[in-house]
TORLUMMI-910971 format. One record per residue (C-alpha): residue in three letters; x, y, z. Coordinates in pm, whole numbers, plus 32768, in hexadecimal, padded with zeros to 4 digits. Layout:
alaXYZ ...
//
This chain:
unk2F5A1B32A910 unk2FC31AD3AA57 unk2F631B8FABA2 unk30D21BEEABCD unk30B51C97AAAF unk2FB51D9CAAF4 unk304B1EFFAB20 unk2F20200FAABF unk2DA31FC3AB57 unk2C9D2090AAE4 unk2B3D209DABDD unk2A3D2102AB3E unk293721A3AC31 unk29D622A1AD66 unk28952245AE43 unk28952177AFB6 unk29232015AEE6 unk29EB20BBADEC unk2ABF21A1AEAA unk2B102077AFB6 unk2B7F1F86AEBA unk2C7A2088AE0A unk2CD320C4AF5E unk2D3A1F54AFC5 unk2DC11F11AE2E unk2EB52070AE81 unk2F031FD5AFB7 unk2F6F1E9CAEE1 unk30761F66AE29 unk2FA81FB8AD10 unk2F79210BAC46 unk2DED213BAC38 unk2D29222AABA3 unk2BE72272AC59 unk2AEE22CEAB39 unk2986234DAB4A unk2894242CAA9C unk28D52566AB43 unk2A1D2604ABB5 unk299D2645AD18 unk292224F4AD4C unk2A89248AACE4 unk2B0B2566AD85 unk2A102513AF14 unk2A9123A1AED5 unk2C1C23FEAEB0 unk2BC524C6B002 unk2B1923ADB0C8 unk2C4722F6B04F unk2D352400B0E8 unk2C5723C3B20D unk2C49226DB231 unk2DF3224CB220 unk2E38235AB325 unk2D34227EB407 unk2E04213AB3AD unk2F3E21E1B3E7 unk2ED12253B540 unk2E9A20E4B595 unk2FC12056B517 unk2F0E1F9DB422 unk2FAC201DB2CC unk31031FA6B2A3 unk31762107B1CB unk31522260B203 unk2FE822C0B19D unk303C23D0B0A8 unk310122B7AFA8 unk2FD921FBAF8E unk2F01232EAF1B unk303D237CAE52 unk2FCF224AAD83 unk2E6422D5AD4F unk2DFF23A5AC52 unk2CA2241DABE0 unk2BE62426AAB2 unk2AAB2498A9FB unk2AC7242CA899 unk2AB322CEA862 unk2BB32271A734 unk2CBF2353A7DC unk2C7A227EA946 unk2CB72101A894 unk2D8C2181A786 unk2E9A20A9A861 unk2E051FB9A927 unk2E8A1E50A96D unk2D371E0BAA35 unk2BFD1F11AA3E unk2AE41ED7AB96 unk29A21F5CAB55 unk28D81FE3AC80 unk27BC2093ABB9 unk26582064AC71 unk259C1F41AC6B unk24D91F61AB1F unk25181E39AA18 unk24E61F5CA8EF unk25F22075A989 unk270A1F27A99C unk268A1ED0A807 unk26FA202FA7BC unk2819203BA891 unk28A41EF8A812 unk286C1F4DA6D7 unk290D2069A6C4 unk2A3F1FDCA7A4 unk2A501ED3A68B unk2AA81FB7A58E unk2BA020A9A65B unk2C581FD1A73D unk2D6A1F14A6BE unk2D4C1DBDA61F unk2DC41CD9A709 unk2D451D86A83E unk2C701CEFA918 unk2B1D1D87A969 unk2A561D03AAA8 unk29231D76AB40 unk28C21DB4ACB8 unk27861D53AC87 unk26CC1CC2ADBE unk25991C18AD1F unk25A91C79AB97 unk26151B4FAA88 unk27761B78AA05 unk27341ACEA904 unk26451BD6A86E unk26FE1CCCA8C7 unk27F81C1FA804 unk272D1BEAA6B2 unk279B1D87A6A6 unk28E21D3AA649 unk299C1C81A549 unk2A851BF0A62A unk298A1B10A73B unk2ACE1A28A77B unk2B681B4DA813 unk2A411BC7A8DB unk2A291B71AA7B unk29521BA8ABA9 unk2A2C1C4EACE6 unk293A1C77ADE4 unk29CE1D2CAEFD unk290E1D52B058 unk28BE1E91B0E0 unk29B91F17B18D unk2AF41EAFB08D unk2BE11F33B15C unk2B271E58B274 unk2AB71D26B1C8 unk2B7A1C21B186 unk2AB21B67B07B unk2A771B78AF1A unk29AC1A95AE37 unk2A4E1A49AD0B unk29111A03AC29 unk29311935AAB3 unk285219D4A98A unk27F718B2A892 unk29161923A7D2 unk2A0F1977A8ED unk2B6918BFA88E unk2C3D1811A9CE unk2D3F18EBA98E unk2C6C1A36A995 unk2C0C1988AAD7 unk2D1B190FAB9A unk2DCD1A62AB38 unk2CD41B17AC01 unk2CCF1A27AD08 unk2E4F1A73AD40 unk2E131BDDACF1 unk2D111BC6AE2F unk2E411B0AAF01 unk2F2B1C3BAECD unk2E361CE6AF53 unk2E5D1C60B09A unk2CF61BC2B039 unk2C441A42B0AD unk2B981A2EAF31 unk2AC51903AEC4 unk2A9B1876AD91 unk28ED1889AD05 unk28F017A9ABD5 unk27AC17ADAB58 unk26EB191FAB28 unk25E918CFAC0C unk24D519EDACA8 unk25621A4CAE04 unk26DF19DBADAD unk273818F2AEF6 unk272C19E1B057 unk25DA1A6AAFF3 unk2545193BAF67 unk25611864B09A unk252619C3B180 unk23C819D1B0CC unk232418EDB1B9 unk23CF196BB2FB unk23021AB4B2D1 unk21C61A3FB210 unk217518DFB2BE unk215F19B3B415 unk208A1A9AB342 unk1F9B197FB2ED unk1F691939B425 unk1F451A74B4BF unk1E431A85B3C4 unk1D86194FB428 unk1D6219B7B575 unk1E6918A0B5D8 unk1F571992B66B unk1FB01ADBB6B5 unk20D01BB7B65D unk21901BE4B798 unk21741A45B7C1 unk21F51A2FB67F unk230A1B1DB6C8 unk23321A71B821 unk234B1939B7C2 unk243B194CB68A unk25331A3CB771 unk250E19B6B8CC unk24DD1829B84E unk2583180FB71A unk267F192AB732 unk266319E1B5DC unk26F41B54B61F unk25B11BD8B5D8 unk24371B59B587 unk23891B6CB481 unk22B51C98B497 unk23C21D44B54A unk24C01D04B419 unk236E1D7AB30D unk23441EA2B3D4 unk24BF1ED8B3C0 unk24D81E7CB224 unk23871F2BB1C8 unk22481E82B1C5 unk21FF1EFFB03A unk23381E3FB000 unk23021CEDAFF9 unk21981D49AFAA unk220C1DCEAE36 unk22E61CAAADEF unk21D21BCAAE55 unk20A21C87AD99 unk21D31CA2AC64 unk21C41B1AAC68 unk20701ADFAC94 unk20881A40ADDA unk1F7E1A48AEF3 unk1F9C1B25AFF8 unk1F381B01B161 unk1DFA1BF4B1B6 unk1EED1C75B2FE unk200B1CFEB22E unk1F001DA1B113 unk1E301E43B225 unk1F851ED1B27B unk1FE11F4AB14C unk1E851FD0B0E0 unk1EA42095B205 unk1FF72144B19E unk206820B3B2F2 unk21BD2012B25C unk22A51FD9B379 unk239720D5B41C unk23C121B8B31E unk2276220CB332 unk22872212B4AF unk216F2114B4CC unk21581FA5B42D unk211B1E66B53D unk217E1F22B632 unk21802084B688 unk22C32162B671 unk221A22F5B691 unk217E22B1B7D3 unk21B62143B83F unk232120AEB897 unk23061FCEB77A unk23721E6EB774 unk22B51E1DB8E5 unk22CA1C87B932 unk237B1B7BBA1E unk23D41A53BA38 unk227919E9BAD7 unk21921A61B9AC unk2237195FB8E7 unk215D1823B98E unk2092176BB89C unk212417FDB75C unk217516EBB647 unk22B71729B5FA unk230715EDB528 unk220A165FB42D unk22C2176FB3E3 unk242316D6B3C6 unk23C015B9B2FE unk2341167FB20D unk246F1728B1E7 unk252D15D9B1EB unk2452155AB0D4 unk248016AFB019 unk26341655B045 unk25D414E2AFC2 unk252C156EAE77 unk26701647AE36 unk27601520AE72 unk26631437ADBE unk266E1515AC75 unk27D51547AC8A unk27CB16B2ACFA unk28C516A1AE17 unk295F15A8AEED unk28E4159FB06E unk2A451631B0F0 unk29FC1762AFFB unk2889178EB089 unk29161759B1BF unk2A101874B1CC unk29231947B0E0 unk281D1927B21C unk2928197AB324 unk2A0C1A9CB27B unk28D91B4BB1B0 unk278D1AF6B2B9 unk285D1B04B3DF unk27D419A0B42D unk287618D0B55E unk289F17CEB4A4 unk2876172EB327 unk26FF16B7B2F4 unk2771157DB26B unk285C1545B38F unk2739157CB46E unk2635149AB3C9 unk275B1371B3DE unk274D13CBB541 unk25BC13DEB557 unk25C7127BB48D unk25261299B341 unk244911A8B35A unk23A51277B470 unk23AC13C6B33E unk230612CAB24E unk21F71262B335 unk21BE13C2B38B unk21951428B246 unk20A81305B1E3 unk1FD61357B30C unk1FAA14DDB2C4 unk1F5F1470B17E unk1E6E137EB1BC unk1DCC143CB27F unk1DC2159AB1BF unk1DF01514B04C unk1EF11619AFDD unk1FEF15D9AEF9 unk20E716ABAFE1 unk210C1556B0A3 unk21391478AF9D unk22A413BCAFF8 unk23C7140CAEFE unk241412CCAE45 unk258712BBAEC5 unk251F130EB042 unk242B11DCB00C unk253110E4AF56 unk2600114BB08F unk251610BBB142 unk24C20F7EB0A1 unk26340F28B094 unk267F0F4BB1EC unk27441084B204 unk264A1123B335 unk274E120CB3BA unk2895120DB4A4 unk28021119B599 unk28060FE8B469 unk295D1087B3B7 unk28D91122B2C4 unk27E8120EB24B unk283C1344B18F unk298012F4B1F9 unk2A5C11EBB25E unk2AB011B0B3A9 unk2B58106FB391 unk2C830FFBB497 unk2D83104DB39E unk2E60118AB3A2 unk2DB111D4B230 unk2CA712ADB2A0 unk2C2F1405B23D unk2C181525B342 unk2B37164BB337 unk2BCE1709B473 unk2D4516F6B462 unk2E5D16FEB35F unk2FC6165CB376 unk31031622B2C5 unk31ED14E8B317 unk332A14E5B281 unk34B014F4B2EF unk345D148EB442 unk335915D2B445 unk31CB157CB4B4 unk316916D0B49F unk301316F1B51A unk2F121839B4A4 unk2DC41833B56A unk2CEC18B8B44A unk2BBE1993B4B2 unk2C261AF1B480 unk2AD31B35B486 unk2AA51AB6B5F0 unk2BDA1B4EB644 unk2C4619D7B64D unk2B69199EB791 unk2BA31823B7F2 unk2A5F1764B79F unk2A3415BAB798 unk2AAB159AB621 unk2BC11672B65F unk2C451596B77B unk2BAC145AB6E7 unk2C761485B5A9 unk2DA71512B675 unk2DC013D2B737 unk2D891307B619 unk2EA41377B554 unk2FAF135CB68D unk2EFD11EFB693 unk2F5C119AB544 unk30B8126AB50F unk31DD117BB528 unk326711F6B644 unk33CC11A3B5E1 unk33B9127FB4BD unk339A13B1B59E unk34851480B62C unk339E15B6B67B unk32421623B680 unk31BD177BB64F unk30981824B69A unk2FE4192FB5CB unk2EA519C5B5B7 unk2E1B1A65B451 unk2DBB1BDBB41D unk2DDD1CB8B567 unk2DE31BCCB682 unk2EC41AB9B70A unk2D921A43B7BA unk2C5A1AF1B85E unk2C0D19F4B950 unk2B041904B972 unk29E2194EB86F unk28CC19D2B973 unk279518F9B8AB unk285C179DB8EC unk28721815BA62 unk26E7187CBA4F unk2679170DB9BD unk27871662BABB unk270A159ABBF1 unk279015C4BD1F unk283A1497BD5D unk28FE14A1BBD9 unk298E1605BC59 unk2A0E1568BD94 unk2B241496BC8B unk2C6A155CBC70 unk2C7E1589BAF0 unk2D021453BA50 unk2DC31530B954 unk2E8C1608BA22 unk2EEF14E1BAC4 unk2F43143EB983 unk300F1585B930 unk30B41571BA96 unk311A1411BA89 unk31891410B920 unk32FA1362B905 unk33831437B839 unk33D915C4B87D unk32CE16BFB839 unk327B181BB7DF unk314E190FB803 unk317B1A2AB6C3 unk30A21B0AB75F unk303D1C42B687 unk2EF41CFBB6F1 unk2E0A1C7BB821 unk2E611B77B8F2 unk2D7A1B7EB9F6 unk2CAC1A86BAA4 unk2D0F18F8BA73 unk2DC51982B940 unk2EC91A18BA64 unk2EA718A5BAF3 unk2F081808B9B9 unk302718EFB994 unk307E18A0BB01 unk30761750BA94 unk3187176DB9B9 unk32F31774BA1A unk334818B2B960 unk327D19DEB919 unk32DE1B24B810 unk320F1C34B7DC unk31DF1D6DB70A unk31BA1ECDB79D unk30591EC3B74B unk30231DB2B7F5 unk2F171DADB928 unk2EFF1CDCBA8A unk2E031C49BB7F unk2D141B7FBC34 unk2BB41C22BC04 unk2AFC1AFFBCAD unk2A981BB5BDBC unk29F21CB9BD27 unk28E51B84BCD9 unk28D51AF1BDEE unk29B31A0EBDCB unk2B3C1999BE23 unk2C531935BD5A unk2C1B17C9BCD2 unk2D351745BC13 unk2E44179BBCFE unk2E421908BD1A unk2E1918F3BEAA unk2F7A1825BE98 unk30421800BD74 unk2FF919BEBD88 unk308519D2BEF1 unk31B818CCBEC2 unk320719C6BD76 unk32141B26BDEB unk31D11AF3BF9E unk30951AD3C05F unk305E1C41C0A0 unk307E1C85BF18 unk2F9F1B93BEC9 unk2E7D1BC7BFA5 unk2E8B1D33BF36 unk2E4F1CBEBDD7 unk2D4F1BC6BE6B unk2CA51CAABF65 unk2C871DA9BE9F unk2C561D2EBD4B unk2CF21E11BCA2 unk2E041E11BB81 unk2F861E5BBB92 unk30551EBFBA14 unk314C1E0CB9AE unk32751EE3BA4D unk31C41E95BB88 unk31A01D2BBB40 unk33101D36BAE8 unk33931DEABC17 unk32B81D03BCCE unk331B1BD3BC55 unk31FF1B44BBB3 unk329C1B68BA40 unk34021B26B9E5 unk342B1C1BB912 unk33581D5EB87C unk33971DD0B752 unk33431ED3B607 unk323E1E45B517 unk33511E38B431 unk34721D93B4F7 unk33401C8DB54A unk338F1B8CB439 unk35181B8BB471 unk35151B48B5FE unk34311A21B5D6 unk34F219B1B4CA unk363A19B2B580 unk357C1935B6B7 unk350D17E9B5E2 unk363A17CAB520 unk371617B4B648 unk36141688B6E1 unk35D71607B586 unk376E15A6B569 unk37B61557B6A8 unk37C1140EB760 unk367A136AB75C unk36C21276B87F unk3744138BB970 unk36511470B911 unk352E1372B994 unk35EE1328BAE0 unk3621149DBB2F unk34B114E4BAD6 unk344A13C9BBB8 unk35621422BD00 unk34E81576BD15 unk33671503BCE0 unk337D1413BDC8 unk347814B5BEC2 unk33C4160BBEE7 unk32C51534BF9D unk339514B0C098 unk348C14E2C1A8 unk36021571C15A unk368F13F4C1BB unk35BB1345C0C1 unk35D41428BF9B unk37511420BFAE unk374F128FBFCE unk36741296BE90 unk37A213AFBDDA unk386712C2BE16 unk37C4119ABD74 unk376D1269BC4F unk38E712CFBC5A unk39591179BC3A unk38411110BB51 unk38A0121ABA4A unk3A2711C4BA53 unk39AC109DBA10 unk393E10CFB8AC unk39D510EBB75F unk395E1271B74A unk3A4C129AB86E unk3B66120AB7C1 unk3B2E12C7B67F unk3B10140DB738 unk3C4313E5B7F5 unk3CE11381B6D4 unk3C8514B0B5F5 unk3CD71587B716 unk3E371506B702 unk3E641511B590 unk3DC81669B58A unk3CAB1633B47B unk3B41161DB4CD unk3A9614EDB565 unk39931431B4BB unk38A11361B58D unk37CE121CB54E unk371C121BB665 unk37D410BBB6B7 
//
């Protein structure tokens, strides 16, 4: 079966998971039946479904009208009747390895025979849940985050049995979901994203333990230092405390005295109003930047970097798919094997062999791979190579952007949707690289696009927190790239673009925007200016006076505004979005390559000089461009009446 072909969904289980993932599979095109036990817990998860559509809707975030999605979702109590035509069936039951036996078993002998049955399962093996059925080929892990509708991730998980094609048809199924999923090859405890998060939350818990740190330095440092979105007591208060406690005391794991004096206590988190910190009469979450002095940091992230080496090691999942797994489903800056290249592994290994020396637990022993990394040389991105390859060659893999190069095309995606594609040092390390290594003569344009709901956010705030001083005072070698590119560019800006993602856009030669679509320079509100040419490429765009306001003020303009202001080309409907840029591109894409270059670089260079000058250089670029054979060809066409084609000679 092939992803294309899957019409009816059933989702087994109406609760917070289930209802969310019929939700985004409806939104997919899909007919789903939302099955539970009871009618009226069907029937509370088709209404937080109503719910969540209408709140999409009002955002401009669901490209139909809300009621035909919930036309395509239907509810059900008995079981046979809810499969009786499924191409694919999703079971969100609870979290109990005997209820999914049942289910499965019972789904094995209603739903049809070459339907696929997969399991949401965040922790459970699929491949016992498997043994239930006669048909293990056909049975798949989909592990959505929590919120679906949110969450771009899903971990496609392999059972012992699970066949490729069972597989790779819900990997694509995932894609037309809008979804980032990665594949988990092996059935391992933990899957990938919770596996190497393990030791984010529980190393700090050791420690805490020891008396080697406290929980606001912890917090502090991983936040303020390190710039994870939250720390790690501050994300186990959020998740639960009992959580990660069950799954640990299910596997027979030790657990850290801090987190079981917790949970012995019934003090779990924030549902309970009290956990590490104090949410019924505290403010919760209380530390700064300052409380994170002394806190050792490293001993945390190399365990989670040897925790990534164990999963690539056993063939579990390749270090791009831990990497996204870290960023779209833990919210992570950046991959954890990507950092530890950075760190230099040989600095994780030593780390590890120290804490282990000195503590004898087997939680620091080195994974066999991370160590053969080592011994051959591959240390990290300063030697070339480490997870990765960083080599001078254009064959490189990137972690923070996506692109496309073909018919004269580079079409650029900045990829962290979960950042709202906040400009970081990989994303403008990997940027650069790429125009490096592009043959420049095989371009006619460049676009710019950020994933999910943001051209670009701005600068991401923990790089600026870790920066010194005198690296801020550089005007951002990217936009400048961007700026000083040959060939014509153009910012598709859809969502936020706010910050030095406004700059980049500035940066290019030609910006179009949806309606949805939101302006500014916030810097101020930190304390801070424009760094990346707001203060000028802003003013020369829409006036002085315009531009301080937005600088001034810090405040944000829509895209009518932007429009009407000059700062975007054009504004237009979500839906007219796609055939604008396309004309836009098509028209540079066949036109003449030579005069396309000159007339980027006379109005470049002539919109920094005096009237004289500027028309001395027209003309030069005048004569330049008769010059070429493009010039004859056009003229040519133009008097034969047929359309020109151009070599760029």
């Amino acid at each position: 079966m092939d992803a294309t072909d899957i019409e009816h969904v059933t989702v087994v289980g109406a609760g917070s998971m289930g209802h969310g993932i019929a939700e985004v599979i409806a939104m997919a095109g899909c007919e789903v039946v939302l099955r539970d036990v009871d009618q009226e817990l069907a029937d509370e998860g088709y209404e937080r479904i109503r719910w969540s559509l209408e709140k999409l809707a009002e955002n401009d975030q669901l490209g139909e009208d809300p009621g035909a999605v919930l036309d395509r979702v239907s509810t059900a109590v008995d079981l046979e009747s809810a499969v009786a035509e499924a191409d694919f069936v999703v079971e969100a039951a609870p979290e109990r390895m005997a209820l999914k036996r049942e289910l499965f078993a019972e789904l094995d002998e209603c739903a049809p025979a070459e339907a696929i049955l997969a399991t949401n399962t965040s922790s459970l093996s699929i491949s016992e849940i498997a043994s239930a059925t006669d048909r293990p080929e056909q049975v798949v892990g989909t592990h959505y985050f929590n919120p679906p509708v949110k969450m771009d991730l899903v971990e496609v998980i392999y059972g012992e049995q699970t066949s490729d094609a069972t597989a790779e048809t819900a990997y694509e199924f995932a894609q037309r979901q809008g979804k980032t999923p990665i594949y988990v090859r092996k059935d391992v405890r933990g899957f990938v994203v919770n596996s190497v998060l393990g030791p984010f939350g529980y190393e700090a818990a050791w420690m805490v333990s020891a008396g080697e740190a406290t929980v606001r330095q912890a917090d502090a440092a991983m936040v303020h230092e390190r710039g994870y979105p939250m720390g790690p007591f501050e994300l186990m208060d959020m998740t639960g405390i009992d959580i990660g406690h069950a799954v640990r005391e299910e596997a027979g794991d030790p657990i850290p005295p801090v987190v079981q004096e917790k949970v012995d206590a019934g003090d779990l988190g924030r549902k309970t109003g009290k956990g590490y910190y104090d949410y019924d009469t505290g403010d919760g979450p209380e530390y700064e930047p300052a409380d994170a002095e002394g806190f050792d940091w490293l001993r945390v992230e190399a365990r989670m970097a040897n925790e990534a080496a164990r999963l690539v090691g056993q063939g579990v999942a390749t270090p791009e798919a831990i990497d996204t797994g870290m960023r779209l489903g833990a919210g992570f800056p950046e991959g954890v094997c990507r950092r530890a290249d950075d760190l230099g592994l040989d600095r994780v290994v030593a780390k590890l062999d120290e804490c282990h020396e000195e503590s004898g637990e087997p939680r620091y022993e080195v994974a066999p791979y991370l160590r053969g990394l080592v011994a051959s040389g591959r240390t990290g991105h300063e030697e070339g190579a480490g997870f990765y390859d960083y080599g001078g060659g254009s064959e490189r893999s990137y972690s923070y952007i996506d692109y496309s190069h073909e018919g004269g095309l580079l079409a650029v995606t900045i990829d962290r949707p979960e950042r709202l594609n906040a400009l970081n040092a990989g994303v403008r390390e990997e940027f650069l690289h790429l125009l490096e290594t592009t043959d420049e003569d095989a371009v006619r344009c460049l676009t710019i696009e950020g994933a999910g709901d943001a051209f670009c956010a701005g600068a991401d705030i923990g790089d600026l927190a870790r920066a010194a001083p005198a690296d801020l005072m550089e005007v951002s070698d990217l936009h400048e790239a961007v700026a000083a590119y040959p060939r014509p560019t153009l910012a598709k800006i859809d969502g936020y673009c706010l910050g030095g993602g406004n700059e980049l856009a500035l940066a290019c030669d030609l910006r179009v925007a949806t309606e949805r679509s939101t302006f500014g320079q916030p810097e101020i509100d930190l304390g801070l200016i424009p760094g990346a040419g707001g203060t000028q490429r802003l003013q020369r765009a829409i006036g002085q006076a315009r531009a301080k306001e937005l600088v001034f003020r810090g405040n944000r303009i829509d895209s009518a505004t932007a429009a009407d202001w000059g700062l975007v080309n054009r504004a237009v409907p979500a839906e007219e979005f796609a055939e604008t840029v396309e004309a836009y591109v098509e028209d540079i894409v066949e036109g003449p390559p030579v005069a396309l270059e000159v007339a980027k670089t006379v109005m470049d260079d002539g919109a920094d000089t005096d009237l004289d000058a500027a028309l001395r250089m027209e003309s030069q670029g005048f004569a330049l461009a008769a010059s070429t054979a493009d010039a004859t060809e056009g003229i040519t066409a133009f008097q034969e009446d047929r359309e020109p084609e151009f070599t760029g000679e």
